[in-house]
C-alpha positions as CSV (number, residue, x, y, z in Angstrom):
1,X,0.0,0.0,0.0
2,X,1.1,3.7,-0.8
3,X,1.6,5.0,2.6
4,X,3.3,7.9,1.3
5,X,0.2,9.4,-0.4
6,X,-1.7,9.1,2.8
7,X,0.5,11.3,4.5
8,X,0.4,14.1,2.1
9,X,-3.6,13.7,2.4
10,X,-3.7,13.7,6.0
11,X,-2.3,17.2,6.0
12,X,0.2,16.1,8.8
13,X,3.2,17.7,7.3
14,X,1.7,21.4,8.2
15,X,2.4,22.7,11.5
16,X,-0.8,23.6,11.8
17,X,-2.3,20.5,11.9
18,X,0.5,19.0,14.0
19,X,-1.3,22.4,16.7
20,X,-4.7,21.3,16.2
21,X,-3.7,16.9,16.8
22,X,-2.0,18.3,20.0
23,X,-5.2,20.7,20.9
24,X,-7.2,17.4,20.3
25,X,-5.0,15.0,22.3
26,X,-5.0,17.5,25.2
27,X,-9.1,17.8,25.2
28,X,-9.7,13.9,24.7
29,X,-7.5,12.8,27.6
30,X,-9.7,15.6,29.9
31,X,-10.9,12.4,32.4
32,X,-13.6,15.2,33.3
33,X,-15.5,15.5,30.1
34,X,-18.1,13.1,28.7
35,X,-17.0,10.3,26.2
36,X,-18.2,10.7,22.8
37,X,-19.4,7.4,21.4
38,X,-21.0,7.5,17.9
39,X,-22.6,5.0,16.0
40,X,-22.9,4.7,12.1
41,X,-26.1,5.3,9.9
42,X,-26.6,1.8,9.3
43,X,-30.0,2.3,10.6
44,X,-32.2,4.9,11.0
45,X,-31.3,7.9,13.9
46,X,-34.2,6.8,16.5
47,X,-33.3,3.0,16.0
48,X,-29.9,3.2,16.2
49,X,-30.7,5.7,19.7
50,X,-32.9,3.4,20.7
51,X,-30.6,0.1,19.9
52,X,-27.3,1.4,21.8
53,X,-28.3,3.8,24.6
54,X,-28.0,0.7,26.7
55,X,-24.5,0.2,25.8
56,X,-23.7,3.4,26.1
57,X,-25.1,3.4,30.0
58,X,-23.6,0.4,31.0
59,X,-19.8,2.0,29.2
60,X,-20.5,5.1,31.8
61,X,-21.3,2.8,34.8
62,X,-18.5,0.9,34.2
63,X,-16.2,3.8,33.5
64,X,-17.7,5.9,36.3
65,X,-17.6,8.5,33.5
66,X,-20.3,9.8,30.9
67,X,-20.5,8.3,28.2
68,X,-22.6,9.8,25.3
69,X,-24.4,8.3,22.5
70,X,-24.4,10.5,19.2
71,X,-25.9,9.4,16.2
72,X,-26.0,11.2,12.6
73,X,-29.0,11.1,9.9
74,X,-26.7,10.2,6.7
75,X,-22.9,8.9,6.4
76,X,-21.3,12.4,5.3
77,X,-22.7,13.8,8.8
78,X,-21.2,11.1,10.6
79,X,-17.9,11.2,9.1
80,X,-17.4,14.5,9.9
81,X,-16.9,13.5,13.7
82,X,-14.2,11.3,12.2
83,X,-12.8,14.2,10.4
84,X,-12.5,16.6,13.8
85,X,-11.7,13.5,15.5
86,X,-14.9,14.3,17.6
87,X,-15.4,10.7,18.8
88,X,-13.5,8.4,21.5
89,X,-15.7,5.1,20.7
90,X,-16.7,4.4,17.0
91,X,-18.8,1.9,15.5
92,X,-18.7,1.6,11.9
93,X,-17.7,-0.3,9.0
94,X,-15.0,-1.4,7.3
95,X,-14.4,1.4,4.9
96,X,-14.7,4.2,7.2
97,X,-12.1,2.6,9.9
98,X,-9.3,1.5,7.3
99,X,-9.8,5.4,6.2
100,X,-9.7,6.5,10.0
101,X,-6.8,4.4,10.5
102,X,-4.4,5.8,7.8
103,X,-5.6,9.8,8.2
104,X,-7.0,9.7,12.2
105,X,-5.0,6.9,13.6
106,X,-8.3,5.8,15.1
107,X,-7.7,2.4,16.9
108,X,-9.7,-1.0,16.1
109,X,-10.5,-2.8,19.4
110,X,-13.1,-4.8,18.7
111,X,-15.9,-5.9,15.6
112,X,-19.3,-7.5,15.5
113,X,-20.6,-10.5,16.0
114,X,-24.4,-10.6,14.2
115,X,-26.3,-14.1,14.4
116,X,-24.0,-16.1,15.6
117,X,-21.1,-15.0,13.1
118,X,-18.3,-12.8,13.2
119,X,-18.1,-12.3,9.7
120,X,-19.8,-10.5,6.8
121,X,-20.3,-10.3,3.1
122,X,-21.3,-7.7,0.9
123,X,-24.0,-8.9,-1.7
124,X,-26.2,-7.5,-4.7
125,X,-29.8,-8.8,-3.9
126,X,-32.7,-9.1,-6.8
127,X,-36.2,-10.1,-6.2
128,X,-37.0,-13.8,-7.5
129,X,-39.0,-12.7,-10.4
130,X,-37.4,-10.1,-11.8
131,X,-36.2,-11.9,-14.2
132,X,-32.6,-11.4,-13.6
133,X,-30.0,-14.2,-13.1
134,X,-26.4,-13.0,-13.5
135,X,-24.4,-9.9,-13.3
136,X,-24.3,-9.3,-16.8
137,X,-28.8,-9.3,-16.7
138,X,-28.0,-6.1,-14.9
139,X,-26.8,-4.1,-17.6
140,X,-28.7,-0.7,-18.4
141,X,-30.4,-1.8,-15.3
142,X,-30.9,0.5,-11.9
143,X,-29.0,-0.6,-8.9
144,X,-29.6,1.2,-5.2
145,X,-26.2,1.1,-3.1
146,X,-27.1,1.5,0.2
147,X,-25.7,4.3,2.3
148,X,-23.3,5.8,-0.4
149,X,-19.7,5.7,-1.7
150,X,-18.4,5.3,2.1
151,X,-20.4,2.0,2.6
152,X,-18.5,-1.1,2.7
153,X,-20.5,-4.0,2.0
154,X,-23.4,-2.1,0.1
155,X,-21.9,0.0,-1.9
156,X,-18.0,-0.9,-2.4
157,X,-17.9,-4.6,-1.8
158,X,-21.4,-4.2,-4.3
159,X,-19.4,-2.3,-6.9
160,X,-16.6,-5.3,-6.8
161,X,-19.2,-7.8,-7.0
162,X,-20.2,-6.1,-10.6
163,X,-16.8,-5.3,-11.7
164,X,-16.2,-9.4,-11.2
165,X,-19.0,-9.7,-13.1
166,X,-17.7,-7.8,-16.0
167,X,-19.4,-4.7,-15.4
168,X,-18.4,-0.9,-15.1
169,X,-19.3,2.1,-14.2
170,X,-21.8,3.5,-17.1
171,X,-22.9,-0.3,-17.8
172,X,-25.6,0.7,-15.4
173,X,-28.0,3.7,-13.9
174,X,-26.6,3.7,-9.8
175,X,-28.8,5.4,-7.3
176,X,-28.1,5.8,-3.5
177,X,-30.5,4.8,-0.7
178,X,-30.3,6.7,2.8
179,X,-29.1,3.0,4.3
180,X,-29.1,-0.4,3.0
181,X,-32.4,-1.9,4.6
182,X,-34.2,0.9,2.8
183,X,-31.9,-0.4,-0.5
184,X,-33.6,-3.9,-0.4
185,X,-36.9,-2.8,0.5
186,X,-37.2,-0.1,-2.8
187,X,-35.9,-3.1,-4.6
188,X,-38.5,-5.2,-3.1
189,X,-41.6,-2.5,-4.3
190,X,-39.7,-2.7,-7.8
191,X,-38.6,1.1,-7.2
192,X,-34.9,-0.3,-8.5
193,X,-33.4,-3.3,-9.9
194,X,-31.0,-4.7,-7.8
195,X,-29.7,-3.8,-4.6
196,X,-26.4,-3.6,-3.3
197,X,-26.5,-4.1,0.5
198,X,-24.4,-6.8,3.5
199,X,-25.5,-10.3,3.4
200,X,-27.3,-9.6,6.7
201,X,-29.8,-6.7,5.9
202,X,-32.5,-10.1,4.5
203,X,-32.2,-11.0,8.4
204,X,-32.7,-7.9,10.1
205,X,-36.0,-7.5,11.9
206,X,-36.7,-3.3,10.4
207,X,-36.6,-5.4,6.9
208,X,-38.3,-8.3,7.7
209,X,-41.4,-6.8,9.3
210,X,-41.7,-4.0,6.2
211,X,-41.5,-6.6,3.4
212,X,-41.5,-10.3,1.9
213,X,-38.0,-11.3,2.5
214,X,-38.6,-14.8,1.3
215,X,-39.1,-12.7,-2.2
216,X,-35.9,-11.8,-2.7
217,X,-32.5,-13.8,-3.5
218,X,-28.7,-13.2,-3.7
219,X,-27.5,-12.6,-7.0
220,X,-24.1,-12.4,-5.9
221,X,-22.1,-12.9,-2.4
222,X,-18.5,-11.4,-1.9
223,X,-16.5,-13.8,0.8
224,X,-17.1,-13.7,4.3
225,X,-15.1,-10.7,5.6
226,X,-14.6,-9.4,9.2
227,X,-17.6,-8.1,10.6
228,X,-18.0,-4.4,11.6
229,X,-15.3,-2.7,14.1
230,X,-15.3,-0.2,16.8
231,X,-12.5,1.5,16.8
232,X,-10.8,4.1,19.8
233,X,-9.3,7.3,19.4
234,X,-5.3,6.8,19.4
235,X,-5.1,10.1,21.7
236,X,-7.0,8.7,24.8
237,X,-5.1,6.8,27.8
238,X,-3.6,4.1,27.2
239,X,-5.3,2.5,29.7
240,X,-8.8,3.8,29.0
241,X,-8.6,2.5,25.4
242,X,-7.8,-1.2,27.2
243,X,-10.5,-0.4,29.9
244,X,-13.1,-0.1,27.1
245,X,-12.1,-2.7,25.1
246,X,-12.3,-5.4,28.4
247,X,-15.6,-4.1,28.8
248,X,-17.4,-4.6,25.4
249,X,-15.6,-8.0,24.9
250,X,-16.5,-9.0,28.0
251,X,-20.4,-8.3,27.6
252,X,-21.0,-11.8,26.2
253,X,-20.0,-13.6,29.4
254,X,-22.4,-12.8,31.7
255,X,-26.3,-12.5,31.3
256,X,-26.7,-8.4,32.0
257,X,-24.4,-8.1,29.3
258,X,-25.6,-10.4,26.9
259,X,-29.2,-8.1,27.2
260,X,-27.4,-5.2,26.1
261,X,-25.9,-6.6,23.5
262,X,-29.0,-8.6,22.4
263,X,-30.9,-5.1,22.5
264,X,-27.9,-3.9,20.2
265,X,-28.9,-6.7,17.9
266,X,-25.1,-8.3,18.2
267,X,-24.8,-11.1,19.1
268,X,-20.9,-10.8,20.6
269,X,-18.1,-8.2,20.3
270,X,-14.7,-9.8,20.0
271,X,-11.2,-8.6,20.2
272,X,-10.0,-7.3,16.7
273,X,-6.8,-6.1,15.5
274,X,-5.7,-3.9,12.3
275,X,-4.8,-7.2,10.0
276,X,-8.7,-7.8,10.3
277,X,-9.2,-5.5,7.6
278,X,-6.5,-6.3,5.1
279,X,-9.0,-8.3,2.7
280,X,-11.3,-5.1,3.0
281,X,-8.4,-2.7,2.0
282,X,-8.1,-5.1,-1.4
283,X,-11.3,-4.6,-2.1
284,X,-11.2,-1.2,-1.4
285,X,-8.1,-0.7,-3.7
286,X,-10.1,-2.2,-6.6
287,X,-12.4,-0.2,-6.7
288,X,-11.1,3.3,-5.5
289,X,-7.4,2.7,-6.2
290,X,-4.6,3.4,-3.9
291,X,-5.8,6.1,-2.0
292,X,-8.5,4.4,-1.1
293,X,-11.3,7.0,-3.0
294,X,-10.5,9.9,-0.1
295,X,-11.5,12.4,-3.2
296,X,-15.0,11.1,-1.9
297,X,-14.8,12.2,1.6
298,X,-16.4,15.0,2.0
């Protein structure tokens, strides 16, 4: 990988970005303020509220320390937290944390585990009877990427699945869906063609209750591919980042715990590390090059 072009991206060679990391590093380690935990649009803002505020209680109990929940309406909101470095505890996916890594030096700690499996794979989903059968039925055909050019599974591991399919940008009409459950349910009510979403959105309860998931079938699957990660800022304690991390991996041995994760819809939270991601950042590269498509960031 191109490291070098990272660094000129980052901005880290100007002094005044080296003042504002330092201004950063001196706020986050304040053990007085309230920790900022965020929580990606994969879902909409009063789900994902209602989904982790227990989490985000029982981090503040066991920190003795607020702990807030923030949520964002759309993924370019969101990553501007990223961007100002705004958050100590993020949940997100793959894309966003090998991005945060190489310009933020954000810190994975942990990743999903979502019925029963620690692993995930992006996938381009078709109704039954639609008629189509194969990537190349798709051509001239709409596809709705869920949650935009910064999502992993729906939209980049999607756009893979196509280009190993034989097709490129142009072949057909791409539209964006606010988040990928609304991507397979506008492909359900024939409002698109095909949708590019994670091989888990067909089991999620929002998508089951709103439409006829036994309608609908995988026209193509990427691998299985480490689940979503939460990541730490690099500028908090050293000891705080390991506190948090024993305390979400933990969750799954002991009943208390396994409700709040349960009401997260997760079904564990395991110890990750940064070679978890190195199949997503080939992927990534594939489609976005070697910078990793950070002309998209907004």
């Amino acid at each position: 990988m191109k490291r070098r072009g990272f660094i000129k991206l980052s901005g880290c060679l100007f002094a005044g970005c080296i003042a504002q990391k330092m201004s950063i590093a001196s706020t986050n380690n304040d053990s007085n303020r309230p920790l900022i935990m965020a929580v990606f649009p994969r879902r909409n803002t009063k789900a994902t509220f209602q989904l982790f505020s227990p989490l985000a209680k029982h981090l503040s109990r066991e920190l003795n320390r607020e702990v807030r929940l923030e949520t964002s309406r759309n993924f370019d909101q969101f990553w501007q937290g990223i961007k100002t470095q705004r958050y100590d505890l993020v949940h997100y996916n793959q894309y966003q944390y090998v991005i945060s890594k190489e310009l933020y030096n954000y810190q994975v700690i942990a990743k999903n585990h979502e019925f029963g499996r620690g692993t995930i794979a992006g996938s381009i989903t078709v109704r039954k009877d639609s008629g189509i059968d194969s990537i190349e039925d798709l051509r001239g055909k709409t596809i709705l990427f869920g949650g935009g050019k910064m999502a992993m599974q729906s939209y980049i591991t999607a756009k893979w699945l196509l280009k190993q399919g034989g097709l490129e940008d142009g072949d057909f009409i791409e539209k964006i869906a606010v988040n990928p459950p609304n991507a397979i349910m506008s492909t359900y009510r024939k409002q698109a063609d095909a949708a590019g979403s994670g091989d888990v959105i067909l089991r999620m309860e929002v998508v089951k209750d709103s439409i006829d998931v036994t309608e609908m079938k995988y026209l193509a699957l990427s691998k299985q591919l480490s689940h979503l990660p939460w990541s730490v800022n690099n500028n908090l304690d050293e000891q705080l980042k390991i506190k948090i991390q024993q305390i979400l991996t933990s969750l799954s041995q002991n009943p208390a715990g396994q409700i709040i994760l349960d009401q997260a819809k997760i079904s564990q939270l395991s110890k990750a590390t940064d070679s978890d991601y190195d199949e997503h950042r080939k992927i990534i590269r594939s489609v976005y090059g070697d910078d990793y498509g950070v002309q998209n960031l907004k």
